[in-house]
N, C-alpha and C positions, 0 to 999 in steps of 0.2 A: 461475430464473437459475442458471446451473453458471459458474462461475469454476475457472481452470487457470492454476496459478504455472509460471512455467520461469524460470531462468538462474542459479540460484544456486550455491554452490560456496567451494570454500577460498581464499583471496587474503590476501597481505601486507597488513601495515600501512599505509595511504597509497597501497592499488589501489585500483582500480575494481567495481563490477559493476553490469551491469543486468538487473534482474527486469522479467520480460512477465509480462501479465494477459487470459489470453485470456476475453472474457464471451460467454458464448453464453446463448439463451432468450427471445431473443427482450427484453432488456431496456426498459425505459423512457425513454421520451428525458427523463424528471428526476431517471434516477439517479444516482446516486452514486459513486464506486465509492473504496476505501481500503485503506490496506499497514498491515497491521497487526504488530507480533513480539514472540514471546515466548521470553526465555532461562531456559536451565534453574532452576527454582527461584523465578522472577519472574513479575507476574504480565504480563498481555498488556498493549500499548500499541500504542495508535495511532500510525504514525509520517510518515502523509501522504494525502490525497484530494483529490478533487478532484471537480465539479458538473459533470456534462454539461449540464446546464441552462444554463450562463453562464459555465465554465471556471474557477471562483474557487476554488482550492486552499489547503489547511491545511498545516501543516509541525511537529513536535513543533519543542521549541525546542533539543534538541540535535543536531540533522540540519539546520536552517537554514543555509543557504550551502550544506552538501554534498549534498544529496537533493533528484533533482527530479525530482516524480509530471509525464506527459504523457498524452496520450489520441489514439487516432486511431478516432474515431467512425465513420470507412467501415469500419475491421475487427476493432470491437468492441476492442479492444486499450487495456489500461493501461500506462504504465512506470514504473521507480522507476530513474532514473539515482544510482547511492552511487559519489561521489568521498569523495575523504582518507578510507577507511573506518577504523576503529579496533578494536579487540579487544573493546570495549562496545558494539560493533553486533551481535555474533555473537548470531543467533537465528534462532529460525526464522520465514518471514515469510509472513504468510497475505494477498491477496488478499479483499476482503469487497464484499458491494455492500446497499446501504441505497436507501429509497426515502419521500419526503415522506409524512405530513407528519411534522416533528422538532418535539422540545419544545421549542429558541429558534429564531429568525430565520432560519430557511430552510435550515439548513446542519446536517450533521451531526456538525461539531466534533471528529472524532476519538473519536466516542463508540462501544464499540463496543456498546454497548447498540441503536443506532439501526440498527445493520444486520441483515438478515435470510439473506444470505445469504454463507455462507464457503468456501472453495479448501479444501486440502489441506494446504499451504503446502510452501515450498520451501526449506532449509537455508543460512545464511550464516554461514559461519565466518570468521573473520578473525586473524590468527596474528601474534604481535609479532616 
Protein backbone atom coordinates (compact mmCIF):
# COMPACT_ATOMS: atom_id res chain seq x y z
CA UNK A 1 0.00 0.00 0.00
CA UNK A 2 1.77 3.71 -1.00
CA UNK A 3 -0.06 6.57 0.55
CA UNK A 4 0.47 10.27 -0.95
CA UNK A 5 -0.48 13.41 1.26
CA UNK A 6 -1.29 16.70 -0.88
CA UNK A 7 -2.87 20.00 0.20
CA UNK A 8 -1.02 21.45 2.88
CA UNK A 9 0.43 24.87 3.26
CA UNK A 10 0.50 28.19 5.46
CA UNK A 11 -3.01 29.59 6.43
CA UNK A 12 -4.34 32.05 9.08
CA UNK A 13 -5.78 31.45 12.33
CA UNK A 14 -9.65 30.51 11.80
CA UNK A 15 -8.76 29.21 7.81
CA UNK A 16 -9.35 26.27 6.32
CA UNK A 17 -7.42 23.41 4.71
CA UNK A 18 -7.87 20.15 3.08
CA UNK A 19 -5.56 17.31 2.92
CA UNK A 20 -6.02 14.40 0.20
CA UNK A 21 -4.76 10.92 0.77
CA UNK A 22 -4.19 9.25 -2.38
CA UNK A 23 -3.89 5.05 -1.43
CA UNK A 24 -2.88 3.11 -4.18
CA UNK A 25 -1.80 -0.87 -3.98
CA UNK A 26 -4.14 -2.35 -4.37
CA UNK A 27 -5.57 -1.81 -0.81
CA UNK A 28 -7.97 -4.01 1.32
CA UNK A 29 -11.56 -3.51 1.42
CA UNK A 30 -11.04 -3.61 5.73
CA UNK A 31 -8.69 -1.10 5.71
CA UNK A 32 -8.20 1.57 7.57
CA UNK A 33 -6.87 4.49 6.65
CA UNK A 34 -5.60 7.71 9.35
CA UNK A 35 -4.09 11.45 9.73
CA UNK A 36 -1.69 11.31 11.72
CA UNK A 37 0.91 14.74 12.97
CA UNK A 38 3.75 15.57 14.49
CA UNK A 39 5.02 19.01 15.66
CA UNK A 40 8.31 19.93 16.13
CA UNK A 41 9.72 18.43 19.24
CA UNK A 42 6.35 16.34 20.12
CA UNK A 43 5.67 13.23 19.72
CA UNK A 44 3.29 11.84 16.82
CA UNK A 45 -0.52 11.80 17.32
CA UNK A 46 -3.19 10.49 15.84
CA UNK A 47 -5.60 12.91 14.66
CA UNK A 48 -8.58 11.18 12.74
CA UNK A 49 -9.59 7.72 10.71
CA UNK A 50 -11.79 6.11 9.47
CA UNK A 51 -13.02 1.98 8.45
CA UNK A 52 -13.57 1.33 4.94
CA UNK A 53 -15.18 -1.57 6.35
CA UNK A 54 -18.29 0.31 7.83
CA UNK A 55 -17.23 4.14 7.62
CA UNK A 56 -17.05 4.53 11.46
CA UNK A 57 -14.48 7.29 12.11
CA UNK A 58 -12.16 8.52 15.24
CA UNK A 59 -11.49 12.05 15.95
CA UNK A 60 -8.53 13.16 18.69
CA UNK A 61 -10.69 15.27 21.08
CA UNK A 62 -9.10 18.47 20.25
CA UNK A 63 -10.03 18.58 16.40
CA UNK A 64 -13.79 17.36 17.25
CA UNK A 65 -16.25 19.79 15.60
CA UNK A 66 -13.27 21.14 13.39
CA UNK A 67 -11.78 17.94 11.42
CA UNK A 68 -13.52 15.93 9.28
CA UNK A 69 -11.60 12.58 7.82
CA UNK A 70 -14.05 11.32 4.40
CA UNK A 71 -13.33 8.56 1.82
CA UNK A 72 -14.14 8.07 -1.65
CA UNK A 73 -13.62 4.29 -2.09
CA UNK A 74 -14.08 4.58 -6.32
CA UNK A 75 -10.67 6.65 -6.09
CA UNK A 76 -8.97 5.31 -3.27
CA UNK A 77 -8.90 8.94 -1.92
CA UNK A 78 -8.94 9.95 1.99
CA UNK A 79 -9.80 13.78 3.23
CA UNK A 80 -9.06 15.67 6.40
CA UNK A 81 -11.43 18.75 6.00
CA UNK A 82 -9.41 21.52 9.10
CA UNK A 83 -11.91 24.33 9.70
CA UNK A 84 -11.18 27.02 12.67
CA UNK A 85 -7.41 25.90 12.41
CA UNK A 86 -5.27 27.11 15.26
CA UNK A 87 -1.56 27.70 15.65
CA UNK A 88 -1.53 24.15 17.74
CA UNK A 89 -2.56 22.40 14.64
CA UNK A 90 0.70 23.27 12.85
CA UNK A 91 2.53 20.03 12.12
CA UNK A 92 3.38 17.97 9.88
CA UNK A 93 0.61 15.42 8.90
CA UNK A 94 1.18 11.96 7.56
CA UNK A 95 -1.40 9.87 5.81
CA UNK A 96 -1.14 5.93 7.44
CA UNK A 97 -3.14 2.91 6.61
CA UNK A 98 -3.63 -0.06 9.04
CA UNK A 99 -5.17 -3.38 8.38
CA UNK A 100 -7.25 -6.00 10.94
CA UNK A 101 -6.79 -7.63 12.93
CA UNK A 102 -6.40 -4.80 16.06
CA UNK A 103 -5.90 -5.44 19.71
CA UNK A 104 -9.54 -4.13 20.72
CA UNK A 105 -12.92 -4.22 19.07
CA UNK A 106 -12.24 -3.93 15.44
CA UNK A 107 -10.91 -0.49 15.21
CA UNK A 108 -7.78 0.85 15.14
CA UNK A 109 -8.35 3.72 17.66
CA UNK A 110 -5.88 6.17 16.60
CA UNK A 111 -3.20 3.94 17.48
CA UNK A 112 -0.41 4.33 15.49
CA UNK A 113 1.24 1.30 16.58
CA UNK A 114 -1.64 -0.49 14.50
CA UNK A 115 -0.77 0.80 11.09
CA UNK A 116 1.61 -0.57 8.75
CA UNK A 117 1.80 1.49 6.30
CA UNK A 118 2.93 5.63 6.11
CA UNK A 119 3.01 8.88 3.41
CA UNK A 120 5.54 11.14 3.51
CA UNK A 121 3.54 13.66 5.04
CA UNK A 122 2.47 17.05 4.09
CA UNK A 123 3.38 20.35 6.11
CA UNK A 124 0.59 22.46 8.03
CA UNK A 125 1.42 25.59 9.34
CA UNK A 126 -0.89 27.85 10.86
CA UNK A 127 0.20 31.60 11.79
CA UNK A 128 -1.73 33.77 14.62
Amino acid sequence: VYLLESGGGLVQAGGSLRLSCSVSGAPREDVTIGWFRQAPGREREGVSEVSRRDGKTFYLDSVKGRFTISSDNTQNMVFLQMDSLKPEDTAVYYCAAAHPPYARDGYAHLDEFEYSYWGQGTQVTVST
